[in-house]
N, C-alpha and C positions, 0 to 999 in steps of 0.2 A: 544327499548332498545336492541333486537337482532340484529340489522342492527348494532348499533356504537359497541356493541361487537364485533363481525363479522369483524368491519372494524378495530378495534385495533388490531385483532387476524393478520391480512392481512398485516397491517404495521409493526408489531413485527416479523412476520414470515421475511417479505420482508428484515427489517433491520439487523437480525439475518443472513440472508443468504449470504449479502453483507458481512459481516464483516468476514464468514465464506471464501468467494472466496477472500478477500482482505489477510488474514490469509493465504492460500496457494499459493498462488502470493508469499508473502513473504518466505514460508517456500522451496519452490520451487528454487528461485532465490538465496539463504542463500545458499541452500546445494549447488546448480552449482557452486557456488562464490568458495564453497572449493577446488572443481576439481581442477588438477591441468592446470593454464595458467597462461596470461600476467596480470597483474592489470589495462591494457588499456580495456582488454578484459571483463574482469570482471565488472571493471565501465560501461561499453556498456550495461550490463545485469541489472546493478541500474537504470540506465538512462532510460531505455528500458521501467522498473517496472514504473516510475513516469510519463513519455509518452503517457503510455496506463490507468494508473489512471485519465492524464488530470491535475497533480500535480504539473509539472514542474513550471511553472510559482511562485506557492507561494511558493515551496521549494527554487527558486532563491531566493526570495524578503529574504526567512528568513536566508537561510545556503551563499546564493553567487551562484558562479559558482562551486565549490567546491564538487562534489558529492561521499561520504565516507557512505560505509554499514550502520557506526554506525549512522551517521545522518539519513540516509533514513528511517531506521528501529524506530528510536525516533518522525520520522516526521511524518511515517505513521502509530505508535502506539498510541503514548503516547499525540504527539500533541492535545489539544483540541480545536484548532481555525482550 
């Protein structure tokens, strides 16, 4: 029984800390977005975030080609699929 404790303790930590580096990815990229530049430049830094998530793929299938903060930010929060 302390073994599968143990091992939920491991995956709850594990999934907690994903979600924590996935969280400053996004807070990170958010506040650069305000600096001031181009909006080509800026999209480069959304595109960049889904890239290195590995997410680009199913963010095309659902949003298109089309990549806008407000979507990335709904796609990497709120999405449940």
């Amino acid at each position: 029984m302390l073994s599968r404790t143990a091992d939920h303790l491991f995956w709850m930590s594990r999934y907690t800390e994903r979600a924590e580096n996935t969280a400053r990815m996004l807070d990170v990229n958010y506040q650069t977005s305000l600096l001031p530049q181009s909006a080509a430049v800026a999209q480069v830094g959304w595109e960049g975030l889904l890239v290195i998530s590995e997410l680009m793929p199913a963010y095309n299938k659902k949003y298109g080609q089309e990549i806008t903060p407000r979507n990335v930010l709904d796609f990497m929060v709120r999405d449940e699929s």
